[in-house]
SEMARKOL-180012 format. One line per field, with one value per residue (C-alpha): x, y, z negated; residue in three letters; chain; residue number from 1. Coordinates in Angstrom, 1 decimal, always signed. Layout:
SEMARKOL-180012
east: (X; ...)
north: (Y; ...)
up: (Z; ...)
r: (ala; ...)
c: (A; ...)
k: (NUM; ...)
This chain:
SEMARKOL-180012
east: (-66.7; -67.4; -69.8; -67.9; -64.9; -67.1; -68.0; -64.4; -63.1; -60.6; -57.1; -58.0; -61.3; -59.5; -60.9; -64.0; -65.3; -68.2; -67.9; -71.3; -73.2; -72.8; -75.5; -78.4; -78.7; -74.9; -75.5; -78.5; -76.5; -73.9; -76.5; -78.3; -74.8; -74.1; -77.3; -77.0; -73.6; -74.8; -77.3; -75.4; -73.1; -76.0; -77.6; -74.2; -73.9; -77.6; -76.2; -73.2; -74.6; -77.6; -75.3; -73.0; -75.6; -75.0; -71.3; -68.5; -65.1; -62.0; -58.3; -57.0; -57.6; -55.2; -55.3; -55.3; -55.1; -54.0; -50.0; -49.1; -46.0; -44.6; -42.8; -40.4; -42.7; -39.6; -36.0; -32.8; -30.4; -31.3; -30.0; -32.1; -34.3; -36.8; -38.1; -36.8; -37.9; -41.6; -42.1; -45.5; -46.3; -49.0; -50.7; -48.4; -45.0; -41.7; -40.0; -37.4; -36.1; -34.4; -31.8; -34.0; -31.5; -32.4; -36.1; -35.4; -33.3; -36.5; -38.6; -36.9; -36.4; -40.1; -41.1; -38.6; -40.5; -43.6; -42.9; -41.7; -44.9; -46.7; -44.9; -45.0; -48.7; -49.2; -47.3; -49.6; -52.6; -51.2; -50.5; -54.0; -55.5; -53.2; -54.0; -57.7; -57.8; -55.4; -57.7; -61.1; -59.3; -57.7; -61.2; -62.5; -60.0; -60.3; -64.2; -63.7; -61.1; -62.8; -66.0; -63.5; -62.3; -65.7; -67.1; -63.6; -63.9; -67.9; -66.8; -64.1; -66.8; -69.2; -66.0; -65.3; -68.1; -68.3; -65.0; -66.3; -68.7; -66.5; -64.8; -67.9; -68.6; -65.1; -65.3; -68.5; -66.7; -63.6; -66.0; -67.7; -64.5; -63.0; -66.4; -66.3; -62.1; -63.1; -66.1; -63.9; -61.0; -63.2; -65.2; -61.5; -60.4; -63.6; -62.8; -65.9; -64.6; -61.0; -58.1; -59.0; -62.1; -60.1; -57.5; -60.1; -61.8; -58.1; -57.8; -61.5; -60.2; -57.2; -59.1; -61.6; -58.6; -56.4; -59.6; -60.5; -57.2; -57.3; -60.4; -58.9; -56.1; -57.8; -60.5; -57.2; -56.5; -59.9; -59.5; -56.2; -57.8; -60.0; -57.9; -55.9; -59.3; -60.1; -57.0; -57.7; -60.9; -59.4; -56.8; -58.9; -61.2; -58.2; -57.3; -60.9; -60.9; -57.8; -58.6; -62.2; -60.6; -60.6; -61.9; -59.4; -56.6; -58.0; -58.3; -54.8; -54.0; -56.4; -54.9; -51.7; -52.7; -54.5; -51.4; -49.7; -52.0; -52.0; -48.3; -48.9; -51.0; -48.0; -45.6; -47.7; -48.5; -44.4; -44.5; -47.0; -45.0; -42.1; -43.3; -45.1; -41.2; -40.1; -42.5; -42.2; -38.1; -40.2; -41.9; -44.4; -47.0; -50.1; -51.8; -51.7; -50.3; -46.9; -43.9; -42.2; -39.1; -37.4; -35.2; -33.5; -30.7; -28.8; -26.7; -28.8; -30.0; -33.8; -35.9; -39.2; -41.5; -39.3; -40.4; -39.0; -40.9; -44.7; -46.8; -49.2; -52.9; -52.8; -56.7; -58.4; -58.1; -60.1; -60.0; -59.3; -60.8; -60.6; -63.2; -64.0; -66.2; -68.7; -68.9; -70.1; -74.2; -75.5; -73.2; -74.0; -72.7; -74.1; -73.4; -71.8; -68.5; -66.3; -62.6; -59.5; -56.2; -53.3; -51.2; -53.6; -55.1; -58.1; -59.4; -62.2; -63.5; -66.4; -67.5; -69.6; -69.0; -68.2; -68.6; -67.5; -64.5; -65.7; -63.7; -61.5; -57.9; -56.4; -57.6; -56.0; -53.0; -49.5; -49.7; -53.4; -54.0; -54.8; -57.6; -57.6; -54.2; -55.9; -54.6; -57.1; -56.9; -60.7; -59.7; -61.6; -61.4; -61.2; -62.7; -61.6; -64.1; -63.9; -64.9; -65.3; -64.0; -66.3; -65.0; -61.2; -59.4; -57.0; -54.1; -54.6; -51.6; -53.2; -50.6; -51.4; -50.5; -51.7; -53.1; -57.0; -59.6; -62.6; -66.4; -69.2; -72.7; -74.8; -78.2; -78.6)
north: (+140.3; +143.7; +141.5; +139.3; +141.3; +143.7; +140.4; +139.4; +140.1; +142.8; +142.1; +145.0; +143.6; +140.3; +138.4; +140.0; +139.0; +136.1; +133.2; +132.2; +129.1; +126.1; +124.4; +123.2; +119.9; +118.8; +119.2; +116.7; +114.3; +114.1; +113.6; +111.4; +109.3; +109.7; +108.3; +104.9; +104.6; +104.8; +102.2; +99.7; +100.4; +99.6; +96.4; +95.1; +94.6; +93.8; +90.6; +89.9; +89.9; +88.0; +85.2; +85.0; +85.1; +81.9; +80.9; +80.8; +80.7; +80.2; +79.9; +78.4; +74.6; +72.2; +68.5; +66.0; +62.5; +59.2; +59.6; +56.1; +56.2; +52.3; +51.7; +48.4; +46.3; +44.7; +46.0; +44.4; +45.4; +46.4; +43.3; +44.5; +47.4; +46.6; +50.1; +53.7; +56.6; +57.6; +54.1; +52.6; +49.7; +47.2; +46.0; +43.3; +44.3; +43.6; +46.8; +46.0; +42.6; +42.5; +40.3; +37.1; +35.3; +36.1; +36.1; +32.8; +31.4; +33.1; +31.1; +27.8; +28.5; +29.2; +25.8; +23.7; +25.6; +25.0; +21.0; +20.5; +22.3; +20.0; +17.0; +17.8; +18.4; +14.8; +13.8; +15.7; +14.2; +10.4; +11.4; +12.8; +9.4; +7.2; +9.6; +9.3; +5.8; +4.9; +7.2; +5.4; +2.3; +3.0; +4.4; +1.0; -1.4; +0.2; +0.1; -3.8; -4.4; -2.7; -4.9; -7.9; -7.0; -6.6; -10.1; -11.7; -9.8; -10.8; -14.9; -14.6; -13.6; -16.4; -18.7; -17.9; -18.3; -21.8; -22.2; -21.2; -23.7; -26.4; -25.2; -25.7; -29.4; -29.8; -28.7; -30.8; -34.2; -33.5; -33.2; -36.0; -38.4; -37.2; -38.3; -41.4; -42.1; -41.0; -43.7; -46.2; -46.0; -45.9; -49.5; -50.6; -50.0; -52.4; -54.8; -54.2; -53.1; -54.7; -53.0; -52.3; -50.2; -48.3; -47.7; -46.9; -44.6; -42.6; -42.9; -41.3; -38.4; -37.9; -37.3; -35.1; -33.0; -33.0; -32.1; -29.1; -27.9; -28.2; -26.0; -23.7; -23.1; -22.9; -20.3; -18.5; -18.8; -17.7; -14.2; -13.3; -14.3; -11.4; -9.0; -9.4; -9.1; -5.7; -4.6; -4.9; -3.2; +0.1; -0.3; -0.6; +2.3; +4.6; +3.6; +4.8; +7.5; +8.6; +7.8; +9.5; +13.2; +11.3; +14.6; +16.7; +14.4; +14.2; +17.9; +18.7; +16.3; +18.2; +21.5; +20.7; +19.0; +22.9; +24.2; +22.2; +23.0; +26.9; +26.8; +25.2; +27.9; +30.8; +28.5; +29.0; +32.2; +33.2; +30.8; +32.5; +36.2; +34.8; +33.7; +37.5; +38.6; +36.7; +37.4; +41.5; +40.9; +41.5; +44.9; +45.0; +47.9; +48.3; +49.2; +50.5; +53.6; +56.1; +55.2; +58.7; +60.2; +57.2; +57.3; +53.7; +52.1; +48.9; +47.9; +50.5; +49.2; +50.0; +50.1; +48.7; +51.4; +53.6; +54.9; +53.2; +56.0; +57.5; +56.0; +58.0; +56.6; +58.5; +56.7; +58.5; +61.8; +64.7; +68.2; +70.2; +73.7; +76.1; +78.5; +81.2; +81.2; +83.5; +81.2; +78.3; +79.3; +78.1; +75.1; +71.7; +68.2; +67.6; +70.7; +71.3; +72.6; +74.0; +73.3; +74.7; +73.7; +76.0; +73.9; +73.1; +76.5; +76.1; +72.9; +72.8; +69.8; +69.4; +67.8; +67.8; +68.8; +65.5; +66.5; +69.9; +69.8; +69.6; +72.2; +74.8; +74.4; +76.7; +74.5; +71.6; +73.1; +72.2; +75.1; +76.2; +80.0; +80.9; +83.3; +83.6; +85.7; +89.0; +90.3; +88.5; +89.8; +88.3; +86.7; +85.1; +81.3; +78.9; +75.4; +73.1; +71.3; +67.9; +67.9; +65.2; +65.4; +63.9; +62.5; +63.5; +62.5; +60.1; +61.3; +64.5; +63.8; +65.3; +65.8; +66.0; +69.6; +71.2; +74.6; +74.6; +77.6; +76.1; +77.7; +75.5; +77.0; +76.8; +77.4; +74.1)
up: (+156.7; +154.7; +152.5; +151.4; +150.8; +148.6; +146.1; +146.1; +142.7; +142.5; +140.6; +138.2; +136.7; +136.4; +134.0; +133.2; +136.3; +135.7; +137.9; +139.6; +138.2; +139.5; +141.9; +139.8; +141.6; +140.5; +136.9; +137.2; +139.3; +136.2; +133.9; +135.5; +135.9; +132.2; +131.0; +133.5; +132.5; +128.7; +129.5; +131.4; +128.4; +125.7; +127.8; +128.4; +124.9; +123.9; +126.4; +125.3; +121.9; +122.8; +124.5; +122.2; +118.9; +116.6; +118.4; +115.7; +117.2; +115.9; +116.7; +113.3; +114.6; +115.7; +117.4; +114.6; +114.8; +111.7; +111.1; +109.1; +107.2; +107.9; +105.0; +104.1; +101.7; +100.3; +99.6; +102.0; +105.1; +108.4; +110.5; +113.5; +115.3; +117.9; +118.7; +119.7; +118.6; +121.2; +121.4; +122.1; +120.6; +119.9; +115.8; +114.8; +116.8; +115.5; +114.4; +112.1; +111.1; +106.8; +106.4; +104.9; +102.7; +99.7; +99.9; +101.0; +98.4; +96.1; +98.1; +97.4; +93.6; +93.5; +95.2; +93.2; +90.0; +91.6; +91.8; +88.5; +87.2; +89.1; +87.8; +84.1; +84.6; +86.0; +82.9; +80.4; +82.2; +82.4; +78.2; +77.5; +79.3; +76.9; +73.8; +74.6; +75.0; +71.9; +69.7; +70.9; +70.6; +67.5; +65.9; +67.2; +65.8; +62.4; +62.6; +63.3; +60.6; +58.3; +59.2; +59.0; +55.5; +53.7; +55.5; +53.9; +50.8; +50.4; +51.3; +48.8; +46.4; +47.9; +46.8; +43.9; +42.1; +44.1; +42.4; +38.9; +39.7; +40.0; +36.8; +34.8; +36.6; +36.0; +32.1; +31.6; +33.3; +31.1; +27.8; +29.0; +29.8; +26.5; +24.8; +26.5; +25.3; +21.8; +21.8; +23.4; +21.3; +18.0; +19.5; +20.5; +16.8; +15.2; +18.2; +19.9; +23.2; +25.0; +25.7; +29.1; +28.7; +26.6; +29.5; +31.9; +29.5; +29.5; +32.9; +33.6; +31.1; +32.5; +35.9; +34.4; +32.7; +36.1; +38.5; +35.7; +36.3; +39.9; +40.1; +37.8; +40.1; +43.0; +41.2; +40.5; +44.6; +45.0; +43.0; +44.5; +47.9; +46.9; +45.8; +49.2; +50.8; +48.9; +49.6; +53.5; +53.1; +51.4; +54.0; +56.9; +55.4; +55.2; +59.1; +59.9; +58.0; +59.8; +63.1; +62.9; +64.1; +67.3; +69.2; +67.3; +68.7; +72.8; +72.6; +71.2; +74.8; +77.0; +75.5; +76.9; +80.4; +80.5; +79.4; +82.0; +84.9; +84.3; +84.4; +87.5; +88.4; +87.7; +89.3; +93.0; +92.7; +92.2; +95.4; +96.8; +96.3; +97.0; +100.5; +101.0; +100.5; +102.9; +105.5; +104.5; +105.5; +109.3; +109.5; +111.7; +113.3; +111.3; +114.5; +118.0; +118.3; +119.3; +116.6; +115.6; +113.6; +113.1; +110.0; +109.9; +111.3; +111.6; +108.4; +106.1; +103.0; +102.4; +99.1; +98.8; +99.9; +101.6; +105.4; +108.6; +111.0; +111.3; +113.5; +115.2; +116.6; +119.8; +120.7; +118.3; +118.3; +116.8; +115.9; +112.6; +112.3; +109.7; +109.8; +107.8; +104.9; +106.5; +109.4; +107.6; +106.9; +110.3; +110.6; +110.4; +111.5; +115.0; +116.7; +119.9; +120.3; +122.8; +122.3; +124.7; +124.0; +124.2; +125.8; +129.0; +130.1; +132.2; +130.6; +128.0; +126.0; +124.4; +121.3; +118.1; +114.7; +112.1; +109.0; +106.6; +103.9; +100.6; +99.7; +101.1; +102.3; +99.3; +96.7; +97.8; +98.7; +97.2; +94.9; +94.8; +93.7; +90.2; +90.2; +85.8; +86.2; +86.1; +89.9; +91.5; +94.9; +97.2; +100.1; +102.3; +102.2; +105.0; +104.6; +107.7; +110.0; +111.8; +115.2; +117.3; +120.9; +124.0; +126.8; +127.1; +130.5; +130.3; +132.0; +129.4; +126.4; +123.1; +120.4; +116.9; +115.5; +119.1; +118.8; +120.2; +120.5; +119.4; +119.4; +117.7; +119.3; +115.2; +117.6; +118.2)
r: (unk; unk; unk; unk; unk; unk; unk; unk; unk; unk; unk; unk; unk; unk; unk; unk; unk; unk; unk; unk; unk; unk; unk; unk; unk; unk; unk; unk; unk; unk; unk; unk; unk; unk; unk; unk; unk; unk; unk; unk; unk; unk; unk; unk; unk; unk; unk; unk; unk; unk; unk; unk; unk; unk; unk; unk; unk; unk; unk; unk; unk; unk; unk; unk; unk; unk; unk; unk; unk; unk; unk; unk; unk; unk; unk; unk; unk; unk; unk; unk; unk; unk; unk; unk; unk; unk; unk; unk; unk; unk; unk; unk; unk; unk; unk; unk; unk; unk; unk; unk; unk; unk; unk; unk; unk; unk; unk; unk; unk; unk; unk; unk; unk; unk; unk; unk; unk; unk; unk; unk; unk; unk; unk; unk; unk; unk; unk; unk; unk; unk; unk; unk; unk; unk; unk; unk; unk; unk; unk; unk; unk; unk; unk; unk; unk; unk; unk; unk; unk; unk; unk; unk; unk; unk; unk; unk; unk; unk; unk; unk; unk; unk; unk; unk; unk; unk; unk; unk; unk; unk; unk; unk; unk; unk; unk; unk; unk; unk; unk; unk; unk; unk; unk; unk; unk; unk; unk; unk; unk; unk; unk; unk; unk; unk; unk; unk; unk; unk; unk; unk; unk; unk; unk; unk; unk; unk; unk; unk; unk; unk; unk; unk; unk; unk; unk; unk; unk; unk; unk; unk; unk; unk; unk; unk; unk; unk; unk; unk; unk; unk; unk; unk; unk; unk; unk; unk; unk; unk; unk; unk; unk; unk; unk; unk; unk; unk; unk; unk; unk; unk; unk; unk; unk; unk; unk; unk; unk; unk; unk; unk; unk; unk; unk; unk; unk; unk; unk; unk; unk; unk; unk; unk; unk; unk; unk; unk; unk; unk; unk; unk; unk; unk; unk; unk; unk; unk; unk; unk; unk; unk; unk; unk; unk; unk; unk; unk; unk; unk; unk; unk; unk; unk; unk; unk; unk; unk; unk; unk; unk; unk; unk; unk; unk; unk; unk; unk; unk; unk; unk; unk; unk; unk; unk; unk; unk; unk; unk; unk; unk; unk; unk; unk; unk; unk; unk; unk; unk; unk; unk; unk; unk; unk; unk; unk; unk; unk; unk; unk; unk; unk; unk; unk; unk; unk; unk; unk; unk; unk; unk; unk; unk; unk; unk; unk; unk; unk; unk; unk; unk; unk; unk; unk; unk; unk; unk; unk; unk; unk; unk; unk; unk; unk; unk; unk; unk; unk; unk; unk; unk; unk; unk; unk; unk; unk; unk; unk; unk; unk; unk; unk; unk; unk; unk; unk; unk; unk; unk; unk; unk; unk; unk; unk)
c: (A; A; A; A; A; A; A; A; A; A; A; A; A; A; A; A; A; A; A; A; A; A; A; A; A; A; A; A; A; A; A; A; A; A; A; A; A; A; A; A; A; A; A; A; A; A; A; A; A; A; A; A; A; A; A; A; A; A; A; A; A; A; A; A; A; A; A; A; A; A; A; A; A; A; A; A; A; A; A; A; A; A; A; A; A; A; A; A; A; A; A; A; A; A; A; A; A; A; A; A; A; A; A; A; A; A; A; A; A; A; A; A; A; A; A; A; A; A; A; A; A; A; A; A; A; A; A; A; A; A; A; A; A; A; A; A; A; A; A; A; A; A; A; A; A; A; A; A; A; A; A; A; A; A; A; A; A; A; A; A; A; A; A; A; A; A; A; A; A; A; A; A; A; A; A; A; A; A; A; A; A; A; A; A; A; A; A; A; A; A; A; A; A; A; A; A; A; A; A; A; A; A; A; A; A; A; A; A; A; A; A; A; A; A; A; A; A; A; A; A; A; A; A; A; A; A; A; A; A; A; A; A; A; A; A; A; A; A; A; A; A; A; A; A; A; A; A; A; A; A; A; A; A; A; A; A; A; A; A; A; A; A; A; A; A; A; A; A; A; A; A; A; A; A; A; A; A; A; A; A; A; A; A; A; A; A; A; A; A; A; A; A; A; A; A; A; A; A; A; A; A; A; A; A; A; A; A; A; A; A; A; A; A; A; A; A; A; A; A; A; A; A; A; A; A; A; A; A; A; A; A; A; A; A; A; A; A; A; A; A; A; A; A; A; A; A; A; A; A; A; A; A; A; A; A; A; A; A; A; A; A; A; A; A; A; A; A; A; A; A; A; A; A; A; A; A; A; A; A; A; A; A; A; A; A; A; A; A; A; A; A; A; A; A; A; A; A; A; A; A; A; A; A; A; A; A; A; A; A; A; A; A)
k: (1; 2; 3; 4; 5; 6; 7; 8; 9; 10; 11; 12; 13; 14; 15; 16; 17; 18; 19; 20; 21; 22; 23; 24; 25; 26; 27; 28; 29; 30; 31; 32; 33; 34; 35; 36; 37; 38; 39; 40; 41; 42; 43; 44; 45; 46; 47; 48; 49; 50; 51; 52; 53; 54; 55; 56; 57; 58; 59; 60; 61; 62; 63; 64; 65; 66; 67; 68; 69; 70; 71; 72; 73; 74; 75; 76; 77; 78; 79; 80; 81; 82; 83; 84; 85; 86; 87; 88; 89; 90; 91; 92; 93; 94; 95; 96; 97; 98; 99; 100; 101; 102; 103; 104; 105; 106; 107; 108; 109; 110; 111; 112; 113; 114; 115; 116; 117; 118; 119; 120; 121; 122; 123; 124; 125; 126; 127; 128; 129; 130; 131; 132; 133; 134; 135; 136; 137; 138; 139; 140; 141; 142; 143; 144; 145; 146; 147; 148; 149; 150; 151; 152; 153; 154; 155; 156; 157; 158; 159; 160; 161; 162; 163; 164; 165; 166; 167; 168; 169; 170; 171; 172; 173; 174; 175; 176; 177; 178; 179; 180; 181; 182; 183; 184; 185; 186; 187; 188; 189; 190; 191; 192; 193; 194; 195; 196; 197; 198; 199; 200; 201; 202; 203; 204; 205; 206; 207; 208; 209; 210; 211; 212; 213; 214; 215; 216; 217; 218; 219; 220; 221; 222; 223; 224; 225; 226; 227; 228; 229; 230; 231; 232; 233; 234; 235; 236; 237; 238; 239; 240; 241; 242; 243; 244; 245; 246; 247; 248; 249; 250; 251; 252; 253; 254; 255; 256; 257; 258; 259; 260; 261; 262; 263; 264; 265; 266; 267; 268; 269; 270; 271; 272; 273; 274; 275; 276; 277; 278; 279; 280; 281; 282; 283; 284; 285; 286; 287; 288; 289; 290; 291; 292; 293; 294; 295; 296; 297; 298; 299; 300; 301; 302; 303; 304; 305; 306; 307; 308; 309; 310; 311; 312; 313; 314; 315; 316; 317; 318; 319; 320; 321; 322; 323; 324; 325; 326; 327; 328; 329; 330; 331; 332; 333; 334; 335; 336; 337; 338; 339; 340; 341; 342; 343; 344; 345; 346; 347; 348; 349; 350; 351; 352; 353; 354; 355; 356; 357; 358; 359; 360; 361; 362; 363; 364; 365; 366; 367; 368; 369; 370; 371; 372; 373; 374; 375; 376; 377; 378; 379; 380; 381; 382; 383; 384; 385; 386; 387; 388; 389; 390; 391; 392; 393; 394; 395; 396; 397; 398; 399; 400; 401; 402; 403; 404; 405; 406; 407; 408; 409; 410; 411; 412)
């Protein structure tokens, strides 16, 4: 009891007094449970960094899936809606019926055009046979006439110098006859010969003079015969000459029976539109899918082209990342990914990467950045990734624009 209150600091040496060390084995404890702590500390992350080596994560990605604008196809007024707004419908449902009265009144003008282009082209066609054959059969008529006139034109030749013929015969009877009258009448005077040899000797000249003047007219016949006859040989010549363009002439027909025919041709195809208008006054889904943010109404007139609702292909979803540039080295399409979306806690997908953007999302933006400005700032780009997604439940309703966490393992 002494002892101890002899080592008990007094209140005067206060504090100078020097505390007594601490037990040795203590301060080894503490190290000792420093240095384990340090290298749970170091192997803890020599794992975490082993594990997670070559996974790229990211939380920039959302659901994506096709969005279809359905727009009218022709211009008219809403006469009837077959849809509401979160509708699912089938490829080839009725959505919205255009009042069809004037597509069909286009319709009937265009088939009434059509048949009269058809008609006038029958025409054109019955007039290039008839030109074609009038043409041959002209060329061939001329040809024989032609033939005709030089056979008449070579007999009249042939006849009249038969005729001159007969002339001379004629001439030399007539000399002869007036020979014989002349001897006649001079034996008549001495009384050698009777009056009647005398009369027969006139009669015989008179017959020779009335058969040369016969055969003079009909030598004159003859000749005009011939002229007539050359005549119808230069006339018959200039018929064949103008009917020998015969090819010239059927192909000024078959021009127009063309003519004809491609009018026919523009006269179905305004048909043919004028049909497609018709059937576009009935807009219809392009596909299956979820019809959306419906923006027409009974009684509104609509413009070809403009937007009845967006119609989203729920069937085929996939994922949109957009990872940083830095991620991208080790990435390839193929890989396996890891996707939890925001709006289901606890549930992870899987899939596999699709394909890389072929460029980043700035540069296709609406207003891209212009880096030749001189404030050019480095930022790191993001280029989006397509990701697949594998086996998603069917009770689980994915919504395009759904945030997702999504880690693509780049080991693989």
């Amino acid at each position: 009891m002494s002892s101890a209150l002899a080592i008990e600091p007094s209140p005067a040496n206060g504090p100078s007094a020097v505390p007594p060390p601490p037990p040795r084995n203590k301060s080894k404890l503490r190290n000792l449970g420093f240095g384990a702590a340090v290298g749970l500390a170091l192997v803890a992350a020599l794992g975490w960094f082993l594990l997670h080596r070559g996974l790229e994560s990211t939380d920039d990605a959302q659901v994506d899936a096709d969005i279809v604008s359905v727009p009218a196809r022709t211009s008219g007024v809403v006469v009837a809606l077959h849809f509401v707004e979160n509708q699912a419908v089938k490829a080839g449902d009725l959505l919205v019926e255009l009042d069809p009265d004037p597509a069909r009144a286009r319709l009937a003008q265009a088939e009434a055009t059509l048949e009269a282009a058809k008609a006038t082209a029958a025409a054109t066609e019955a007039d290039e046979r008839v030109v074609e054959a009038q043409a041959t059969g002209g060329r061939s008529l001329a040809q024989a006439s032609l033939q005709g006139a030089r056979v008449g034109v070579a007999a009249s030749r042939s006849q009249i110098a038969e005729g001159e013929a007969q002339i001379a015969s004629a001439t030399a009877a007539r000399t002869r006859a007036e020979s014989d009258l002349e001897r006649a009448r001079a034996l008549f005077a001495k009384g050698a010969l009777s009056k009647a040899n005398v009369d027969r000797a006139t009669t015989a000249f008179d017959t020779a003079a009335a058969s040369l003047d016969q055969a003079r007219a009909h030598l004159s016949s003859l000749q005009a015969s011939a002229a007539q006859a050359s005549s119808r040989t230069a006339e018959a010549a200039a018929r064949l000459e103008q009917s020998r363009d015969v090819d010239s002439v059927v192909g000024q027909a078959r021009a127009r029976a063309s003519t004809a025919h491609a009018q026919v041709a523009v006269a179905q195809a305004a048909r043919d539109l004028a049909a497609l208008e018709l059937a576009y006054t009935r807009i219809v889904a392009p596909h299956d899918g979820v019809i959306s943010k419906k923006t027409v109404a009974v009684g509104q007139m609509l413009s070809a082209g403009q937007p009845i609702g967006q119609l989203v292909d729920l069937d085929h979803v996939w994922v949109t990342a957009n990872f940083k540039e830095t991620q991208l080295s080790e990435m390839r399409p193929g890989q396996h990914a890891k996707v939890s979306v925001d709006a289901f806690p606890g549930v992870e997908l899987t899939g596999a990467v699709e394909s890389l953007a072929a460029v980043t999302g700035a540069r296709v933006a609406l207003l891209p950045p212009d880096n030749a400005s001189g404030n050019f700032t480095k930022v790191v780009q993001r280029v989006p990734v397509r990701v697949r997604l594998d086996g998603v439940p069917s009770g689980l309703p994915l919504r395009p624009g759904m945030n997702v966490d999504l880690t693509v393992d780049t080991r693989g």
